[in-house]
ZAMARGU-4260 file (C-alpha; in steps of 0.2 Angstrom, whole numbers, plus 5000, padded with zeros to 4 digits):
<rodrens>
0) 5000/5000/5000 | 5007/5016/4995 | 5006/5032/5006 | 5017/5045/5008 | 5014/5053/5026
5) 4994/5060/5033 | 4994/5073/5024 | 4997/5066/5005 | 4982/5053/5009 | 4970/5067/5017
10) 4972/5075/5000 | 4971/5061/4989 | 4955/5056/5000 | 4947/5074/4996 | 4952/5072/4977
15) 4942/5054/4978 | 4925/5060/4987 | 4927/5076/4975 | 4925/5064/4960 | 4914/5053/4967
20) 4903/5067/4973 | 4903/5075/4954 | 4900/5061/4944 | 4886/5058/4957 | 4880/5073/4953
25) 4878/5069/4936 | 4871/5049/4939 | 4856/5058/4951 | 4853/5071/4937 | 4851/5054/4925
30) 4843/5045/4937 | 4829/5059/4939 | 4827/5059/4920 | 4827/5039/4919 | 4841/5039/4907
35) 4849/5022/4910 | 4864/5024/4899 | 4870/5039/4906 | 4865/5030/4922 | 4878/5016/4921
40) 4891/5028/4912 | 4890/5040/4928 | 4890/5025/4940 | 4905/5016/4935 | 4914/5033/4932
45) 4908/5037/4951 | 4914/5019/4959 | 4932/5020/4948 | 4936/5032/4962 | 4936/5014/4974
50) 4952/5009/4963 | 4961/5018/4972 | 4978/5009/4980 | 4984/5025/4989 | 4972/5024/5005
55) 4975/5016/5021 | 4961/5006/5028 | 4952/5018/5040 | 4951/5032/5023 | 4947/5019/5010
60) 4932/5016/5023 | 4927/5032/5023 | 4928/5034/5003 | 4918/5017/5003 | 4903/5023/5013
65) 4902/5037/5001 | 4901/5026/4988 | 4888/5012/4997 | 4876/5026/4997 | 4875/5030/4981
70) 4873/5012/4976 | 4857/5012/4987 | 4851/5025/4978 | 4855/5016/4962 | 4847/4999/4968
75) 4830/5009/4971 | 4834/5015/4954 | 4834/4999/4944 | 4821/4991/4956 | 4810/5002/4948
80) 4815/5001/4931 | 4810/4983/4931 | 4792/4988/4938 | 4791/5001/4922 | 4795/4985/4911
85) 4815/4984/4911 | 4821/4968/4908 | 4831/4963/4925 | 4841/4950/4913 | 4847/4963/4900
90) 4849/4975/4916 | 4860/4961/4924 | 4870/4959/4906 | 4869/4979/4901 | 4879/4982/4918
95) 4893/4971/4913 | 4898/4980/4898 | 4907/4995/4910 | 4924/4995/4905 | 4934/4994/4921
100) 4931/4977/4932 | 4929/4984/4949 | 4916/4997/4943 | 4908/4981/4935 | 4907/4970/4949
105) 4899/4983/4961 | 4887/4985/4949 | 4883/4969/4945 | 4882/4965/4963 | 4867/4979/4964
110) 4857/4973/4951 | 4861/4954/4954 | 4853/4961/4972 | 4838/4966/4961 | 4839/4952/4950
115) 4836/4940/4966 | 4822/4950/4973 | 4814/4951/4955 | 4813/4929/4958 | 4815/4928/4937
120) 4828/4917/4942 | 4833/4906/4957 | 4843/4914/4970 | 4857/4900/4973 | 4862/4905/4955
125) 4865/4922/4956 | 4875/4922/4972 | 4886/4908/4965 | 4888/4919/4947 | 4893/4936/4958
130) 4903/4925/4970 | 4915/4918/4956 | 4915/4934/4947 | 4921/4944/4963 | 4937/4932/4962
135) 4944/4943/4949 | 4950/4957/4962 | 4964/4952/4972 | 4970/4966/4976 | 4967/4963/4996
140) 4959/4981/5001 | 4947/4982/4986 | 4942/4964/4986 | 4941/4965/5005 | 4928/4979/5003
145) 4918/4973/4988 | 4915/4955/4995 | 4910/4966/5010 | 4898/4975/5000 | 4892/4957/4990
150) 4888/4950/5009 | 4878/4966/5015 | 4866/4968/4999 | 4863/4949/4998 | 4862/4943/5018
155) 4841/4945/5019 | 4840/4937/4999 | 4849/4920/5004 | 4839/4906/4998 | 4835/4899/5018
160) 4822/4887/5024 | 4805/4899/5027 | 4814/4911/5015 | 4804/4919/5002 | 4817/4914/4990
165) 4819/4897/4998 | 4821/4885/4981 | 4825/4865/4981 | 4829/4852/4993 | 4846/4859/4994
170) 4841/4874/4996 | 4850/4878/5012 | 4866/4870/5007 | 4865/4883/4994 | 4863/4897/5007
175) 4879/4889/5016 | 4890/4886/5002 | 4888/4903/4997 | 4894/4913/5013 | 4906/4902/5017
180) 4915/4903/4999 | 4913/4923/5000 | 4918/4920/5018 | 4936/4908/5013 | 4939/4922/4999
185) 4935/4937/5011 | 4949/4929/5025 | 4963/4927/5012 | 4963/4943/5005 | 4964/4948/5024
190) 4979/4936/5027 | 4985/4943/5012 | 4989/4960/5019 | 4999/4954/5030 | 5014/4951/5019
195) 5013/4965/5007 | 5024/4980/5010 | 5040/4982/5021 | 5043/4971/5039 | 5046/4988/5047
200) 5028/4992/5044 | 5023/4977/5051 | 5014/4985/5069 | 5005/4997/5055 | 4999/4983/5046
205) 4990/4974/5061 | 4984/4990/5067 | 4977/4991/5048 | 4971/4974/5047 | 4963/4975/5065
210) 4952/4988/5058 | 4946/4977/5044 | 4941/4961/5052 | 4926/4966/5056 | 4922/4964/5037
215) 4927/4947/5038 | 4919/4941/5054 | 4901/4945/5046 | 4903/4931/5035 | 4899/4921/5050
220) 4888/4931/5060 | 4877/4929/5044 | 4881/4908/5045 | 4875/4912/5063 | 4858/4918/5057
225) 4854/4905/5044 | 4840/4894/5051 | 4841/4879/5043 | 4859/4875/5050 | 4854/4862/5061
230) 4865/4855/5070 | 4869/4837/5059 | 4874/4852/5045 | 4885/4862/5058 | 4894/4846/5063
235) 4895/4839/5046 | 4902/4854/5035 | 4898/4870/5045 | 4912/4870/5056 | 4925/4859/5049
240) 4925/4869/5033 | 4927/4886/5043 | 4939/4876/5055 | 4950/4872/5038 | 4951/4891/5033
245) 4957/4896/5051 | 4970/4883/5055 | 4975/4883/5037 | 4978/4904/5036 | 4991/4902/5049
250) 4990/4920/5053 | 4990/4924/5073 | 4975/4939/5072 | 4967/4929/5061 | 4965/4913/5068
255) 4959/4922/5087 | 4946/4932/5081 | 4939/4917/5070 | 4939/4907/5083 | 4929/4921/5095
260) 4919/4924/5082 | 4913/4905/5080 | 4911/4904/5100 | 4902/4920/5096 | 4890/4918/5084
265) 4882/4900/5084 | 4874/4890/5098 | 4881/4885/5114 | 4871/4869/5113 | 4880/4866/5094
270) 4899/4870/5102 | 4894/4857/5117 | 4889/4844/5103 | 4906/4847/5092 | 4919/4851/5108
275) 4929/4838/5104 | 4931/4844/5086 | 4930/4862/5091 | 4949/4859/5105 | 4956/4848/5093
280) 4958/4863/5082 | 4968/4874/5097 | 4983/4866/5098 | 4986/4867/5079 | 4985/4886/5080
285) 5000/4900/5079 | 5011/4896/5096 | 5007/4917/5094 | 4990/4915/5096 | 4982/4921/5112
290) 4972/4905/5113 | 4969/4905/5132 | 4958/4920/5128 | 4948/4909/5116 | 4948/4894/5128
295) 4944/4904/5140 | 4928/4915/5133 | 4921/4896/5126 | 4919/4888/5145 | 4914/4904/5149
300) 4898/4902/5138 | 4897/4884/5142 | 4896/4888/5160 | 4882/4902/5155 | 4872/4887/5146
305) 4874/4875/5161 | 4868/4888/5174 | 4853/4891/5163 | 4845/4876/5168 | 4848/4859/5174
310) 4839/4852/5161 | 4853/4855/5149 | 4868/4846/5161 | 4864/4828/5156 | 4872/4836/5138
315) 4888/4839/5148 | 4889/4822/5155 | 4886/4814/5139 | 4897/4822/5129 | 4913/4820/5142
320) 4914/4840/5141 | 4925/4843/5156 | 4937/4828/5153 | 4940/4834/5134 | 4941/4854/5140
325) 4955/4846/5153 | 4963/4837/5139 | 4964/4853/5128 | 4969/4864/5138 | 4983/4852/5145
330) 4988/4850/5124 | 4988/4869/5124 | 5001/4872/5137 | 5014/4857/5132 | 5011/4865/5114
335) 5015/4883/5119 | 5030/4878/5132 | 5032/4900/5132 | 5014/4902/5138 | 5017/4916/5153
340) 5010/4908/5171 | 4997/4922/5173 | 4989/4914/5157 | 4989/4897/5162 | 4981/4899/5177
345) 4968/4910/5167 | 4966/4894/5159 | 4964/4883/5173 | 4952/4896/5180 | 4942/4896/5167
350) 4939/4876/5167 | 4938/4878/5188 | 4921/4889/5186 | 4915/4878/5172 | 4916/4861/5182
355) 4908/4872/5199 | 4892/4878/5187 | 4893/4858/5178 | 4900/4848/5191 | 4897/4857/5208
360) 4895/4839/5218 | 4913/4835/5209 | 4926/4839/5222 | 4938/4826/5215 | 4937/4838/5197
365) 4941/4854/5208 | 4955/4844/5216 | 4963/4839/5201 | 4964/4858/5191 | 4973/4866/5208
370) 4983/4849/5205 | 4986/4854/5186 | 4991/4872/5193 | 5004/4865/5207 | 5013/4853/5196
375) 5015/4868/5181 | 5021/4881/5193 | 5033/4866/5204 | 5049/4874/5206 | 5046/4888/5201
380) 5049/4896/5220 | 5035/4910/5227 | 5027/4920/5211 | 5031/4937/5210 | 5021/4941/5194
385) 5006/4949/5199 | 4995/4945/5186 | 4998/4927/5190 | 4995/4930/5208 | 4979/4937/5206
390) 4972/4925/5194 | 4980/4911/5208 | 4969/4920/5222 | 4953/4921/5210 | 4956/4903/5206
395) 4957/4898/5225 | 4940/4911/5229 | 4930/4901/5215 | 4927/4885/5228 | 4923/4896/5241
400) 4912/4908/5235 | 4902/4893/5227 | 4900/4881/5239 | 4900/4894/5253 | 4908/4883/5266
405) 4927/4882/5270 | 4926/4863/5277 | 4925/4862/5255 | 4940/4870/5255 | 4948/4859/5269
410) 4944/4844/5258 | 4954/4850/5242 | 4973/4842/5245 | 4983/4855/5232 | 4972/4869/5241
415) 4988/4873/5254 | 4999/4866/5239 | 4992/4879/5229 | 4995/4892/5241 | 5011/4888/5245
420) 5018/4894/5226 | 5009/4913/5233 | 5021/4927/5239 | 5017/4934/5257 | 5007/4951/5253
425) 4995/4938/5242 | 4995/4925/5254 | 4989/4937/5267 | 4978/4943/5255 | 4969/4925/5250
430) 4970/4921/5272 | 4960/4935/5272 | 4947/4929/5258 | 4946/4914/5270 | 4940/4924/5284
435) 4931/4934/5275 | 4920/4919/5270 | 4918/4910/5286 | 4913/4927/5295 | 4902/4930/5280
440) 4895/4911/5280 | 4892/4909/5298 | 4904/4893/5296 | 4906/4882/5313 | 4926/4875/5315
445) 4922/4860/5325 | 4936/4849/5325 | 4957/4852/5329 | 4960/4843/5313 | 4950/4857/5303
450) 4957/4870/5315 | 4975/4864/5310 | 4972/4864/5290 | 4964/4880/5290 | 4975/4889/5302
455) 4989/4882/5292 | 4982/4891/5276 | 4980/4908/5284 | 4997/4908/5292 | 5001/4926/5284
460) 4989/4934/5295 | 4994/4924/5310 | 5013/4925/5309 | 5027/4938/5305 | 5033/4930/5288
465) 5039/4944/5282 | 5045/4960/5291 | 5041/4969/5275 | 5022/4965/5271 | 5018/4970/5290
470) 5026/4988/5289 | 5022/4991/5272 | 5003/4990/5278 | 4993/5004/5288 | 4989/5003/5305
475) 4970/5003/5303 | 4971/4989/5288 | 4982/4976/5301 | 4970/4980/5315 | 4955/4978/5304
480) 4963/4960/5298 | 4967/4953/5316 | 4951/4960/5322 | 4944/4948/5309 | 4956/4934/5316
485) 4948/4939/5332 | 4930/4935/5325 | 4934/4919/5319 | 4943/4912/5334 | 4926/4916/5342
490) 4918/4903/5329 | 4927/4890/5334 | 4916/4877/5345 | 4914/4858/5349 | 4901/4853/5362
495) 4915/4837/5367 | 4924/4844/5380 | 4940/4832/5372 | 4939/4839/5355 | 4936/4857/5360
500) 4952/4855/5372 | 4963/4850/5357 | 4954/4867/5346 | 4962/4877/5362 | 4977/4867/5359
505) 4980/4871/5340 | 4974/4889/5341 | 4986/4893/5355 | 4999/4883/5343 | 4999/4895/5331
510) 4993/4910/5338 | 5010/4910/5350 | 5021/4912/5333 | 5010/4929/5330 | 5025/4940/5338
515) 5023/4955/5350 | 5011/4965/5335 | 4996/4951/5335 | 4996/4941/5351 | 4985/4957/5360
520) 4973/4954/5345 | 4974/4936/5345 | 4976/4928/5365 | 4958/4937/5369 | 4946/4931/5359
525) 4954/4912/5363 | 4955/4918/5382 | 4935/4922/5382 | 4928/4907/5368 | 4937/4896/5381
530) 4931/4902/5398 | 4913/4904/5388 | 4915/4884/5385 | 4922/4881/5404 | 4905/4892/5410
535) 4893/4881/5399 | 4903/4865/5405 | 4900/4869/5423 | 4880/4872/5418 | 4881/4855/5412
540) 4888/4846/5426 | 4879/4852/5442 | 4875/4833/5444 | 4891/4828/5442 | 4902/4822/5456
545) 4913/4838/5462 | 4931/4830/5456 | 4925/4825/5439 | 4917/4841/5436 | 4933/4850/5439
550) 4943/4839/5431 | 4940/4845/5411 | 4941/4864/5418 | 4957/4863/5424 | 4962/4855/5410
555) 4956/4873/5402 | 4963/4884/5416 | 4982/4876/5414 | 4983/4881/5393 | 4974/4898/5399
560) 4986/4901/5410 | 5002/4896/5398 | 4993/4906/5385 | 4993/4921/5395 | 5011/4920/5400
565) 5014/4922/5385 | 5008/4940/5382 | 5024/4944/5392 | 5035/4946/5375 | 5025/4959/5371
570) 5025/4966/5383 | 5006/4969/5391 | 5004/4968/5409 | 4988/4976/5409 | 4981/4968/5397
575) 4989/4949/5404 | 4980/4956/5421 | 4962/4960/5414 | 4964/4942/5407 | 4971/4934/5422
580) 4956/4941/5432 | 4943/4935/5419 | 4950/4917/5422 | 4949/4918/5439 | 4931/4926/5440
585) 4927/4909/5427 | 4937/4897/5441 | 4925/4906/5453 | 4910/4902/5444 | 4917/4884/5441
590) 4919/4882/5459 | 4939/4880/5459 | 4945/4890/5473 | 4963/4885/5469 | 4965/4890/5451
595) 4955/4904/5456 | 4967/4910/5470 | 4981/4906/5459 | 4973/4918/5445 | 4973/4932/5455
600) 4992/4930/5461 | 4997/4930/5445 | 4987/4944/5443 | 4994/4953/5458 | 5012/4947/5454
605) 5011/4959/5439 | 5003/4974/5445 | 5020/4974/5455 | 5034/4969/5446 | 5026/4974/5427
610) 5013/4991/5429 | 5022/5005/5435 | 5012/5018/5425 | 5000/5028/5439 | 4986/5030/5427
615) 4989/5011/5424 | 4989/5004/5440 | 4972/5015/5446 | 4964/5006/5432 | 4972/4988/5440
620) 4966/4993/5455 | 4949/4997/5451 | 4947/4979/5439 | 4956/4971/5455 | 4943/4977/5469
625) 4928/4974/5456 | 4933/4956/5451 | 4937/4951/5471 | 4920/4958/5476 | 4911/4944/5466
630) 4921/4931/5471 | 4913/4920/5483 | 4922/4905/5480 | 4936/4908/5493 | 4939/4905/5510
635) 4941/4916/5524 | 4960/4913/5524 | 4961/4916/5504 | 4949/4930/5504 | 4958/4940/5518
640) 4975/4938/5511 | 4969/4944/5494 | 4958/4959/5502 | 4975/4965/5512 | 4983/4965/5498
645) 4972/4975/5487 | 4969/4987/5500 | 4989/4989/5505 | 4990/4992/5484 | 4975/5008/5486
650) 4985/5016/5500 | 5002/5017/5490 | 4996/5025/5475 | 5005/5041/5470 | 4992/5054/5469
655) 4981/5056/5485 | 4962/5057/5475 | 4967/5040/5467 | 4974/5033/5486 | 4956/5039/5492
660) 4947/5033/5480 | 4954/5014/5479 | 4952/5015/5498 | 4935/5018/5498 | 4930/5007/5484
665) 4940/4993/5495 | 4924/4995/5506 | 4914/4986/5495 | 4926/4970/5498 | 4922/4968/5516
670) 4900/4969/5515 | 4894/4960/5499 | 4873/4959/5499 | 4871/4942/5493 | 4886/4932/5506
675) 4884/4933/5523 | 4901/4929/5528 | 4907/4945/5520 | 4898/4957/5531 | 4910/4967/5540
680) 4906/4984/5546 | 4919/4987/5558 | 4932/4985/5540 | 4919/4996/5530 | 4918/5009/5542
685) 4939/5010/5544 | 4941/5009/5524 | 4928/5024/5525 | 4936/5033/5539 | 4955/5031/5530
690) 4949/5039/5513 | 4942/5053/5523 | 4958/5054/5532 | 4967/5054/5512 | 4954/5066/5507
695) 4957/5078/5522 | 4978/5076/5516 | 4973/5080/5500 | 4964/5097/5503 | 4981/5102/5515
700) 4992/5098/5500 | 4982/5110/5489 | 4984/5122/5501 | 4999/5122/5506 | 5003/5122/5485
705) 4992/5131/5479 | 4986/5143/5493 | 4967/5135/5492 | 4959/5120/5498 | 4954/5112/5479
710) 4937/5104/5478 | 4926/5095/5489 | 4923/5082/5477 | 4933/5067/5487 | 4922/5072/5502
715) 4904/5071/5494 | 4911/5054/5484 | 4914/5047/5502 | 4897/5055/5508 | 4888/5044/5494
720) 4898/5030/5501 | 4893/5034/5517 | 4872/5034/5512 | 4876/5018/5501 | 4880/5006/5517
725) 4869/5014/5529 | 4854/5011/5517 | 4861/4993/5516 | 4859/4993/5538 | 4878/4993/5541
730) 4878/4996/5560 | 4893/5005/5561 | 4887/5019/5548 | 4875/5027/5559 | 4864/5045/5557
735) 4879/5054/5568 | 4891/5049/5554 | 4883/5055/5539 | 4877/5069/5547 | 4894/5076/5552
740) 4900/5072/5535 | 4887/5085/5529 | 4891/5097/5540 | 4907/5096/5534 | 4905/5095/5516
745) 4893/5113/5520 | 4907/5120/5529 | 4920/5119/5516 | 4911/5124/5502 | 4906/5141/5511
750) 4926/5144/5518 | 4933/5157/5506 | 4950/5144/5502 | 4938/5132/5494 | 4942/5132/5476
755) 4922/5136/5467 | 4918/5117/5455 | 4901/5119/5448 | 4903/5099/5445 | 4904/5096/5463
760) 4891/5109/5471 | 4879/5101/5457 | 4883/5083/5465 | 4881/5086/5483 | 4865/5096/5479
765) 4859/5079/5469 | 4865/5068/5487 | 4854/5079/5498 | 4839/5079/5485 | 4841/5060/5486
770) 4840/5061/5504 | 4826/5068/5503 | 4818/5057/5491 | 4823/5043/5503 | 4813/5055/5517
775) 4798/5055/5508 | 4797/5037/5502 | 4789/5035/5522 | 4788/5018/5529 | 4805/5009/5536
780) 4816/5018/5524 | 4809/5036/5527 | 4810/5034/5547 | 4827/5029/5542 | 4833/5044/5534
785) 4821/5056/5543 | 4835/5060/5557 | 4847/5066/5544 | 4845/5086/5543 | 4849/5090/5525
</rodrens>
C-alpha cells in the first residue's frame, strides 16, 4: 500500500470524494430523468474512484461509505426500472459492459441484488455467478471491501428454509455454500495484507488489518443467522469447513478472532455437541495466538448454558465435556511451552468455574485443576508476577464463594499446595478471603483437625513471615485483619469437652508464633471462647460428682494460663492482668477455689513487678477490687490475704484522689449483699474513715501548694459511700456519721479557700435531693433517713 505521510492521503482522500461526489452529481441528474445509459456511464465513472491503492484502511472506509450510498440509491433506481418494464436479465448483462472490472462487479452486485428479489431466476444462481465473478479482484483492500459490499446487499435474499426465495431440497446448502465461499475468499485477502509492504511496517499493518476484520467476521455472523443450519449440518460441514480456513491461514490475528467469532456467533448447545472437534483445532494454532483467551471465553459460555437450567447438564455428561476441555487445555500448554504463568492459570480458571456451574457435587474435578496448577508452577519458587498471583487468588475464591463453606475447601489436597507457590502480601491477601468467607457464611470450625488445616492456610495473617508485608501496611488495615482473626477464633466450637480441648490446643499453637504486634489481638478472643466453653461445662455438670466436674476445667485453666504468659513478650501487663482476672472470675463460677486464687496472684504478681504507670495501676486497681467483690468461692483465709493486699495496693498509690478513691471502693470488699460471711462493718467503716483521712491530706496539700483548699469532690464521693451502706443497715454507719459528713461537706464549700467546682456543688446538691427522696418514700426507709438534717 502506497502512502506518503497524513497529509498526502488526506488529499488524495478529498480528490476521491470530489470525484465521486461529481459524477454523482451527474448519475442523480440521470437518474431523475430515467436515462439508464447515462446512468451506468455516471456509476461506474463514480465507483472507479474505489480503485484507488493509495488509501489506508480507515480512509478507504470512509471513501467506501460514500460510495455504498449512492449504490442504494442506484438499487431503488433499477428496482424500479423493472416495475416500468425493464428487463432485469438485459439489466443484469447491460451492467457488465462497464469498462473497468471493479466498477463492473459493484454493479453487478446491485442489480444481481435486484435480479434476486425480481425471483425471474433462482437465488442460489445468482450468488454463485457474483461470488465467482468477485474472484477477479485480488488486490486485498478492494476485494476485501467489495466481497463486504456482496455479503451486506445479499444477507436478507439468501435462499434459507422459510425464505421467500427458499428453492429446492438443497436449498440451504446453497445458502451455506455461498457465505462460506465469500467467507474463505474474504479471510485470504485479509491474510494477504499481512505480507505486502515492508517488515518495518509490520505493527502498521496489524493495526490496519485489526480495523478490517470486522468485514470478515460477518461472514459468519450471517452463517450464525441462517436457520436451517441444524446441528447434523454444523457438525457435518459448517464448522469443519470454517475450521479448515482458520487453522489453514496460519496467521495469529486471524485465527483468534475466528475462533471468537465461532464461540460467538452459533449456539452454545451446537459447540457442546462438536467440543471435541471444536479443541482439537487449538493446539494446531499459531504458538502466537492468544488461545487461552479463546479457551477461556468458550467455557465461559458453556458455563452460561449450564447455569441456565439443569435440564441441559445431562448434555455435559454425555458428551465427556470437562474431561476433553482438561485434555485441551493440558495439549495447549505442552504446545505453547512459552505460555506466561498468569495465562495458564487464566486457563485453569476458566475450566475451575465451568466444572463448579457443571459439576458442583465433583470435588475430585476441583481437586485435580489446583493439582494441574501446582505441578506447572513446581519449582518455580513463590510468584512474584502479579498477574499470575491474582488469577492464583481468584482461582482459590471460586470454591469458596460457590460452595460457601470452607470445610469444601479443607477437603481440596493441592488447596495449601496451591498456596504455597503465593508470595506473602498475596498470601495474606487469599487468608483473608478465607475469613472473610467464614465470617460472612456463619461457618462452625468444629474439630482440631480442621482448625489445623485452615489455620495452616492463613498463616500470613497469624505469623510475621515477612517484616516487610507488615510495615508496608497501615495501622488501621492490620487492625481491621486481626480483628477479623479475632471474630473467627470466636467461631470455633465443639460441644466434646475432648475435642474442644485440642481446638484450644492448636489455636494457641499457632497463635504464639504471631509475635509481639498480633498476640493482643489474637490471645483474647481464645481467652473468652474458652472460659465461655468452661462456664457452659460447669451448667452441664451440676450433677456431676465435684472431682469429675473440675477435672476438664482445669484441664482449660492450665493452657489459659500458659497462653497468658505468653503475652509477656509483648509486653502487656495490663492487658495479661484484665485476662488473668477474667480466668479467675470463670474458676470462681466453676467452683475451683485454687485455680481461682492462683489467678489472681498472677494477677497481683504483675501489678508489682510489670505496671508502673499511675494511670495504669488506678485502672488495676479498680478491675482488682471489682473482680474480688464477686468472688465468693474463697475461704476466709484466701479472701483476707487477697483483700490486704488489694487494700495495701490503694494506699500506695501516687496521687492522693486515686489513694482515696481505691480505699473507699475497698469498702465494698468487706460487705457483699448476697454472702453473709462478707459482712463486715467494723472494716467498711475503717476503709471509710481512712479515705476521709486521704481526702482531708489532700485538701492540706492544695493548700499548702496552691494557697486554696481544691474541691470537695473526694468528700461528697465518700458522703455517697457513706448513704450507700447505711441504706444497706451497716451498723457502724449510723445518722451521727453521715450527718457530720454534711456538715462538713457545707462548711467547706462556704470557707473562702475552697476552690468554686460547679461539678461538685451540682453533685452534693443531687445527694441531699436523694436524701430527701429517701425521706419522703415513708415507711421503714423514710423513718430511716428522717434523722438526717439535709
Amino acid at each position: 500500500m502506497i502512502t506518503n505521510g497524513v497529509e498526502d492521503e488526506e488529499k488524495w482522500l478529498a480528490a476521491g470524494i470530489a470525484g465521486l461526489q461529481q459524477n454523482a452529481f451527474y448519475m442523480h441528474r440521470a437518474l431523475d430523468s430515467n436515462n439508464l445509459k447515462d446512468a451506468l456511464k455516471y456509476s461506474a465513472q463514480m465507483l472507479s474512484e474505489l480503485r484507488t491503492s493509495k488509501l489506508s484502511p480507515h480512509k478507504y472506509y470512509e471513501l467506501y461509505m460514500r460510495a455504498f450510498d449512492e449504490l442504494r440509491k442506484l438499487e431503488i433506481f433499477f428496482r424500479e426500472e423493472t416495475n416500468r418494464g425493464c428487463s432485469i436479465v438485459e439489466l443484469y448483462e447491460l451492467v457488465q459492459h462497464a469498462g473497468n472490472i471493479l466498477p463492473r462487479l459493484y454493479l453487478l452486485c446491485t442489480v444481481g441484488s435486484v435480479y434476486i428479489k425480481s425471483k425471474e431466476a433462482p437465488a442460489k444462481d445468482i450468488l454463485k455467478d457474483l461470488v465467482e465473478m468477485c474472484r477477479s479482484i485480488q488486490h486485498p483492500l478492494r476485494g476485501l471491501f467489495l466481497r463486504s459490499y456482496l455479503s451486506q446487499v445479499s444477507r436478507d435474499k439468501l435462499p434459507d428454509i422459510g425464505s421467500e426465495y427458499e428453492g429446492d431440497a438443497d436449498t440451504v446448502m446453497d445458502a451455506v455454500e455461498f457465505v462460506l465461499q465469500n467467507f474463505t475468499e474474504m479471510n485470504k485477502l485479509w491474510v494477504r495484507m499481512q505480507h505486502q509492504g515492508h517488515a518495518r511496517e509490520k505493527e502498521k499493518r496489524e493495526k490496519e488489518r485489526s480495523e478490517l476484520r470486522d468485514l470478515v467476521g460477518k461472514n459468519l455472523h450471517v452463517l450464525g443467522q441462517i436457520e436451517g443450519i441444524d446441528l447434523d449440518l454444523y457438525k457435518d460441514m459448517v464448522l469443519p469447513r470454517v475450521l479448515e480456513q482458520v487453522v489453514n491461514c496460519k496467521d495469529e490475528i486471524a485465527q483468534g478472532y475466528l475462533m471468537d467469532c465461532i464461540i460467538q456467533v452459533f449456539p452454545d448447545e451446537y459447540h457442546l455437541q462438536t467440543l471435541e472437534t471444536l479443541l482439537g483445532a487449538c493446539p494446531q494454532f499459531q504458538s502466537s495466538v492468544d488461545i487461552k483467551t479463546v479457551l477461556a471465553r468458550l467455557m465461559e459460555r458453556l458455563s452460561n448454558y449450564a447455569a441456565l437450567s439443569a435440564e441441559v447438564l445431562p448434555e455435559f455428561f454425555q458428551v465427556e465435556a470437562f474431561a476433553k476441555l482438561n485434555s485441551a487445555i493440558g495439549k495447549v500448554i505442552e504446545a505453547q511451552e512459552d505460555m506466561p504463568i498468569a495465562g495458564v492459570v487464566t486457563l485453569y480458571s476458566s475450566l475451575l468455574t465451568f466444572s463448579l456451574h457443571v459439576h458442583p457435587d465433583r470435588l475430585d474435578y476441583v481437586d485435580q485443576i489446583l493439582g494441574a496448577c501446582v505441578q506447572k508452577l513446581s519449582g518455580k519458587g513463590k510468584l512474584k508476577d502479579n498477574k499470575a498471583t491474582k488469577q492464583i487468588v481468584a482461582l482459590l475464591s471460586a470454591p469458596l464463594e460457590k460452595y460457601k463453606d470452607i470445610d469444601t475447601a479443607l477437603k481440596l489436597s493441592n488447596y495449601p499446595r496451591l498456596m504455597e507457590n503465593l508470595d506473602d502480601s498475596t498470601s495474606k491477601e487469599m487468608a483473608n478471603v478465607l475469613v472473610q468467607n467464614i465470617l460472612k457464611n456463619k461457618t462452625c470450625i468444629s474439630t482440631a483437625e480442621k482448625v489445623e488445616a485452615l489455620f495452616e492456610l492463613m498463616k500470613a495473617l497469624i505469623r510475621d513471615l515477612d517484616e516487610g508485608v507488615d510495615d508496608e501496611l497501615d495501622e488501621d488495615d492490620f487492625q481491621e485483619e486481626q480483628n477479623s482473626v479475632a471474630q473467627l477464633i470466636q467461631m470455633l466450637h465443639n460441644d466434646d469437652p475432648e475435642e474442644m480441648l485440642k481446638i484450644i490446643c492448636a489455636v494457641k499453637k499457632h497463635i504464639l508464633t504471631g509475635g509481639p504486634k498480633r498476640l493482643p489481638f489474637t490471645v483474647p478472643p481464645l481467652i473468652f471462647n474458652s472460659l465461655k466453653f468452661v462456664r457452659r461445662l460447669h451448667s452441664h455438670d451440676e450433677n456431676v460428682p465435684e472431682e469429675e466436674s473440675s477435672a476438664m476445667p482445669k484441664k482449660f485453666f492450665q493452657i489459659l494460663n500458659q497462653i497468658i504468659e505468653a503475652l509477656s513478650i509483648v509486653p502487656v501487663p495490663e492487658l495479661a492482668l484484665k485476662l488473668y482476672l477474667e480466668c479467675a472470675e470463670a474458676a470462681n463460677d466453676s467452683d475451683i477455689e485454687p485455680v481461682a486464687y492462683e489467678f489472681f496472684t498472677q494477677a497481683y504478681i504483675l501489678y508489682e513487678e510489670e505496671i508502673s504507670d499511675s494511670k495504669a495501676q488506678v485502672t488495676a486497681i479498680q478491675l482488682i477490687i471489682g473482680t474480688l467483690q464477686r468472688m465468693h468461692i474463697f475461704g476466709v483465709e484466701n479472701r483476707d490475704t487477697l483483700t490486704h493486699k488489694a487494700t495495701g495496693y490503694s494506699a500506695k498509690l501516687l496521687k492522693k484522689p486515686d489513694q482515696c478513691r481505691a480505699v473507699y471502693a475497698c469498702s465494698h470488699l468487706f460487705w457483699v449483699d448476697d454472702q453473709d460471711n462478707i459482712k463486715d462493718g467494723e472494716r467498711v467503716l475503717l476503709c471509710l474513715k481512712r479515705a476521709l483521712r486521704i481526702a482531708n491530706a489532700a485538701q492540706q496539700m492544695s493548700n499548702a501548694t496552691r494557697g486554696s483548699s481544691g474541691s470537695v469532690l473526694l468528700f461528697i464521693e465518700i458522703l455517697n459511700k457513706y448513704l450507700y451502706f447505711f441504706e444497706k443497715g451497716v451498723s457502724q454507719i449510723n445518722v451521727a456519721s453521715v450527718q457530720s459528713l454534711i456538715e462538713l461537706i457545707t462548711t467547706e464549700m462556704q470557707s473562702e479557700n475552697t476552690t468554686a467546682d460547679p461539678a461538685a456543688d451540682a453533685f452534693f446538691a443531687s445527694t441531699l435531693r436523694y436524701i430527701q427522696f429517701q425521706k419522703d418514700k415513708g415507711g421503714a426507709v423514710g423513718e430511716k433517713f428522717e434523722s438526717i438534717n439535709s
